[in-house]
C-alpha positions in Angstrom: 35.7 -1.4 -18.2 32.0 -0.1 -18.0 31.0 -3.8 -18.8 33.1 -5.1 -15.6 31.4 -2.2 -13.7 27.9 -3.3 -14.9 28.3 -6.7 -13.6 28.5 -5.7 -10.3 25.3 -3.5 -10.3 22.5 -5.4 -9.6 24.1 -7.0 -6.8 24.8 -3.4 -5.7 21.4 -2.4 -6.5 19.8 -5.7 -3.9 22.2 -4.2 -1.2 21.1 -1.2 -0.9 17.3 -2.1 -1.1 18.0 -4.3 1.4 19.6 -1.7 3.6 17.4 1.0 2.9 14.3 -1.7 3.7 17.0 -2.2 7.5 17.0 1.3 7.7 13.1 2.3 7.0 12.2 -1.2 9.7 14.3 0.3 12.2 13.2 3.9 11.4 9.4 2.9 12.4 9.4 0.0 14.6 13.2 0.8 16.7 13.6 -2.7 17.2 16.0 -3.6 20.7 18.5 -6.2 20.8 16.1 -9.0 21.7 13.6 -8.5 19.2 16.4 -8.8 16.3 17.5 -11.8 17.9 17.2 -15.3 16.0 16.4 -17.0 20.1 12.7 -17.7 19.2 11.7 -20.7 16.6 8.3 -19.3 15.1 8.0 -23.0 13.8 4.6 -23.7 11.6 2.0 -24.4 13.9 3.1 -24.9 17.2 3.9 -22.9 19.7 7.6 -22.0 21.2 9.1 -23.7 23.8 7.5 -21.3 27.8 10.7 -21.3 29.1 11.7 -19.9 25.6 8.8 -17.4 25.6 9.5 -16.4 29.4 13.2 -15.7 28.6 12.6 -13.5 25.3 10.0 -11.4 27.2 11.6 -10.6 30.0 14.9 -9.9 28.5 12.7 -7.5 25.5 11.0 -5.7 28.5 13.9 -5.3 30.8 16.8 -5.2 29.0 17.5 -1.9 29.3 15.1 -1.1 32.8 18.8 -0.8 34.6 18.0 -2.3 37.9 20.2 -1.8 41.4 19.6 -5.5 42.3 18.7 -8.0 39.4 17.9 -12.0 40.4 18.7 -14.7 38.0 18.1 -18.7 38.9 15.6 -21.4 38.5 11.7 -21.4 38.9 12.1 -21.3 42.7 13.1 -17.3 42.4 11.1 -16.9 39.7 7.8 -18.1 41.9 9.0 -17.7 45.0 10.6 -13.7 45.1 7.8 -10.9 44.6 10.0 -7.6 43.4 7.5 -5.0 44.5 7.6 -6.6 47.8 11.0 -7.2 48.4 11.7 -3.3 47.1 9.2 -2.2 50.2 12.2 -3.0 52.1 15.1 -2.1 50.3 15.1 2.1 51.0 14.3 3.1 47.7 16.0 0.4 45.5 14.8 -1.5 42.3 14.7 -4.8 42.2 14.3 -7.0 39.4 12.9 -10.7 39.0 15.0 -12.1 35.7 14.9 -15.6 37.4 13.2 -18.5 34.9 13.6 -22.3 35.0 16.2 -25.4 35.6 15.8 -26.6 32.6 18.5 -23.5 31.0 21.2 -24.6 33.2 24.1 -22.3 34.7 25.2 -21.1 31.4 21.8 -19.6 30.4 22.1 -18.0 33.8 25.2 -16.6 33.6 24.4 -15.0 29.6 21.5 -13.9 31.1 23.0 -12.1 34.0 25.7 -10.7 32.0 23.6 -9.8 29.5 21.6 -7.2 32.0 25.1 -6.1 34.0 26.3 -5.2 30.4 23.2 -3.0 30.0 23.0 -1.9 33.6 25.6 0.3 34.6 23.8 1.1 38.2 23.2 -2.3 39.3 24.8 -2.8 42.4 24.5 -6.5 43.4 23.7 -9.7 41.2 21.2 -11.8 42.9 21.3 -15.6 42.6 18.5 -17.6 43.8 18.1 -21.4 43.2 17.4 -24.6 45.2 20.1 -26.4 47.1 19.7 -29.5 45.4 20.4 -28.0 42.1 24.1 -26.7 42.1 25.8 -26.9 39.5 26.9 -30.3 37.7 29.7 -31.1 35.3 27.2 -31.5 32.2 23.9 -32.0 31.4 23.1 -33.3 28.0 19.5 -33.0 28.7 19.8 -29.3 28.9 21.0 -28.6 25.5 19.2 -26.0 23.4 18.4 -23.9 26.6 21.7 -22.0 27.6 23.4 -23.0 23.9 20.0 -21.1 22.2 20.4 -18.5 25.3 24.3 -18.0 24.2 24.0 -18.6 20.4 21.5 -15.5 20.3 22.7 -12.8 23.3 26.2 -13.5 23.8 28.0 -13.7 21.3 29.7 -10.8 19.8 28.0 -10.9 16.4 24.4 -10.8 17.4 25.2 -6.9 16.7 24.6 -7.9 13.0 21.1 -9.4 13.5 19.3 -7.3 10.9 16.0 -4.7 12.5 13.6 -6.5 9.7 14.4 -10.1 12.1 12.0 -8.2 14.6 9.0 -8.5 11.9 9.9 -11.8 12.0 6.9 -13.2 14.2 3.8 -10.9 12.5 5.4 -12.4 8.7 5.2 -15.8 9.7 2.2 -16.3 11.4 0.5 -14.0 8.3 2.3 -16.8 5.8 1.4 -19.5 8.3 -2.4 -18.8 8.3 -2.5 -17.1 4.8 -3.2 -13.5 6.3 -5.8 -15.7 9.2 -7.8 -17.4 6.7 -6.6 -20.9 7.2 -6.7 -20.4 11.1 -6.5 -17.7 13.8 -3.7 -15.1 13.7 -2.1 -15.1 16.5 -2.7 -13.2 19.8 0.7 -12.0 20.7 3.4 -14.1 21.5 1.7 -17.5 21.7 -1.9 -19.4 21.5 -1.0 -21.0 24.6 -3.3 -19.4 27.4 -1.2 -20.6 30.4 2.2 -18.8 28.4 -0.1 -15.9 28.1 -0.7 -15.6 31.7 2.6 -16.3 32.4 4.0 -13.7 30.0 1.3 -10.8 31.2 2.1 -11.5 35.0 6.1 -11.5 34.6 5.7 -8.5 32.2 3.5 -6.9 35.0 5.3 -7.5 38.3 9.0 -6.8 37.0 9.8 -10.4 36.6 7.6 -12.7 39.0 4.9 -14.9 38.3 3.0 -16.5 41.1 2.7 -20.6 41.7 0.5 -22.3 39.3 1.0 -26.0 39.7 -1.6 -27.6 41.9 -1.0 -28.1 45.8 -1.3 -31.5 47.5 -2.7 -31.8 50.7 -0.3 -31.8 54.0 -0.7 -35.8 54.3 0.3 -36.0 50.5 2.9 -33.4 51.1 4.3 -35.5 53.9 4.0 -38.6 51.4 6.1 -37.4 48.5 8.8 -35.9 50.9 8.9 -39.9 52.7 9.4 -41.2 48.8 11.8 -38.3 47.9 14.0 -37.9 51.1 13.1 -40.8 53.0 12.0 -41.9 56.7 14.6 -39.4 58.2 13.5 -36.6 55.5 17.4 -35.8 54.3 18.4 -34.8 51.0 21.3 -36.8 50.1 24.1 -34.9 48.0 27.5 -36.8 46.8 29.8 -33.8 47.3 32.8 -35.5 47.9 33.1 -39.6 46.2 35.1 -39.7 42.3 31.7 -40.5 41.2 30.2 -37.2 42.0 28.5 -35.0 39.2 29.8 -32.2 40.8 33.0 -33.0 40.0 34.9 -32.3 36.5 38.1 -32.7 35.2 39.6 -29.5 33.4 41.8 -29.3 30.1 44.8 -30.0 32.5 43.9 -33.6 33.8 43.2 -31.6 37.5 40.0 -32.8 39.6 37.5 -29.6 40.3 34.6 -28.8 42.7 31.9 -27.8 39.8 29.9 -25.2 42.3 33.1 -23.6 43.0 34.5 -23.1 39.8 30.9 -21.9 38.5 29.9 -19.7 41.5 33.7 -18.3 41.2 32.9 -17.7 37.5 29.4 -15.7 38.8 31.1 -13.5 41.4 34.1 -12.7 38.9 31.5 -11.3 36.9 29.6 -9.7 39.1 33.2 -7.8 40.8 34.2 -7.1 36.9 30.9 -4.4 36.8 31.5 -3.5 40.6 28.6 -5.1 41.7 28.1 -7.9 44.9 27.2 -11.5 44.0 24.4 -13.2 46.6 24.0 -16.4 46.7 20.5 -17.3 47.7 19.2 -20.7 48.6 15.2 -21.9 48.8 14.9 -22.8 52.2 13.2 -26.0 52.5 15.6 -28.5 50.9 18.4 -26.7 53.1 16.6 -27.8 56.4 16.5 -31.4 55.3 20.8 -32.2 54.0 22.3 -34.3 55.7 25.2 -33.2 57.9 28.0 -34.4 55.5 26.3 -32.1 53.0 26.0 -29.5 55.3 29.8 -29.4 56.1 31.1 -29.8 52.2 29.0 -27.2 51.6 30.1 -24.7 54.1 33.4 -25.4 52.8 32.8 -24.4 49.6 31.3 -21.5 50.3 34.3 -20.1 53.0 36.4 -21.1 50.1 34.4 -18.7 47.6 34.4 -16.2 49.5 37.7 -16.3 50.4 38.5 -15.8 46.5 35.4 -13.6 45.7 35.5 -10.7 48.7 32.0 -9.5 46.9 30.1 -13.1 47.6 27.7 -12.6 50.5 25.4 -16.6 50.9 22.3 -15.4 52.4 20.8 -16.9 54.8 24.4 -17.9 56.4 22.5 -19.7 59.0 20.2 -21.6 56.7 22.6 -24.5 56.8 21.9 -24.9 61.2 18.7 -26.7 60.1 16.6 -24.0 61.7 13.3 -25.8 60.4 10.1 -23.7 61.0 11.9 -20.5 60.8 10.7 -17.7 58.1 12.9 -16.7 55.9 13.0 -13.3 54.1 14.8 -12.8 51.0 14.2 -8.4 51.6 14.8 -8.9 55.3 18.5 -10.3 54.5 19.5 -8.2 51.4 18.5 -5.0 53.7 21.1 -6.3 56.1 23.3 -7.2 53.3 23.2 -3.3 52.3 
């Protein structure tokens, strides 16, 4: 008997070192959800993946900031919405930026966005902010390893199990990588990369929102690239409505569906499951230039929505009148929204 019970005591012995090592990490360093996560690659030599770096920052620093009105989308919000301004205007509100890049698809936005209304219980509306031009398709192979990494890591119900020590994860490495910063630099933070630096610092900094970076052509070059993009008559065409749309899939029961629809319905269900609104908001220059066919499919869809989803408020509604040259105010409409 006592020789059965010895067998089983030094792996007994290397569970409890290893949890009282979990328990001493967690005692010091009180890791959050994100840091234990398993999102980021820390591969040797090279630096992660910005949109990856953007995403784990923003969701370590704001996870648990509670917001009344959190933004998710692509890098139109994220450049184009300025919190501390938009707050200026919203009576006392907070507002926060969580918005990142096309490249994670709607399914890193929506684990994203549930991911904060899980940790928010005051958050009162769920912002969405993309271009027009990028609703939702069927599928996008290109996009894999965004919103899968995105789901894999912070929506799944066992990321409860990711261990505190996972957080020490990024000083061990980069110790091992450079043998302790002999063989090169250690490195500064979250990246080398001075640009993701910036990025990280200014998001970190202005709840959410970095400011343009890419360079800006001149008005005659502007002018140029919109004849080669949209042509002479400067339209954005959008197949909302042949078989051969993108926007169109086919579900588990052979039946044809509108992809926005079923997505946007999936947004606003979760947005009414934590009582909060769901607003839809569009970047306004591709909206002044779709053609009318566009315009009409899409004003379908949306009286359809919100037919189904009595919390979905599309701001601006008049956005799709082609009212080019007019300003458009992302706190000016969310004030009226409230």
């Amino acid at each position: 008997m006592s020789s059965f019970i010895s067998s089983f005591k030094a792996p007994v012995g290397a569970l409890l070192l290893i949890a009282a090592i979990e328990i001493a990490v967690y005692a010091a360093w009180k890791p959050n959800t994100v840091e234990r996560s398993k999102y980021l690659d820390w591969h040797y030599a090279s630096n992660e993946i910005f949109h990856r770096l953007l995403i784990y920052s923003k969701l370590r620093t704001f996870g648990n900031s509670a917001p009344d009105i959190v933004q998710v989308g692509d890098s139109n919000g994220f450049h184009g919405v300025r919190p501390e301004i938009v707050m200026k205007h919203l009576g006392g509100l907070s507002y926060l930026n969580m918005s990142c890049c096309g490249n994670i698809d709607f399914g890193g936005y929506y684990d994203m966005a549930k991911f904060m209304l899980d940790r928010s219980p005051r958050t009162t509306a769920l912002v969405f902010y993309i271009q027009i031009d990028n609703l939702p398709i069927s599928y996008r192979p290109d996009l894999r390893g965004g919103r899968d990494k995105i789901h894999d890591s912070f929506a799944v119900p066992w990321t409860v199990l990711d261990p505190p020590s996972q957080s020490l994860r990024p000083t061990v490495t980069d110790v091992v990588f450079t043998a302790g910063g002999l063989l090169a630099p250690l490195r500064p933070g979250l990246t080398w990369s001075g640009m993701a630096q910036a990025m990280i610092a200014s998001a970190e900094a202005n709840r959410g929102w970095w400011s343009e970076h890419d360079p800006h052509p001149t008005k005659s070059k502007m002018e140029e690239l919109r004849r080669d993009r949209r042509g002479e008559q400067d339209t954005v065409p959008m197949d909302l409505s042949s078989p051969a749309s993108p926007y169109f899939s086919t579900d588990a029961f052979g039946r044809r569906r509108f992809t926005p629809l079923v997505t946007f319905g999936e947004f606003a269900a979760l947005a009414a499951s934590h009582g909060a609104k769901f607003i839809i908001v569009f970047h306004p220059d591709r909206c002044k230039s779709i053609n009318e066919e566009s315009r009409l499919n899409l004003l379908s869809t949306f009286a359809q929505l919100k037919q189904a989803h009595p919390n979905v408020l599309i701001l601006p509604e008049q956005i799709f009148e082609h009212l080019a040259g007019e300003r458009f105010s992302v706190a000016s409409h969310l004030r009226v929204a409230y």
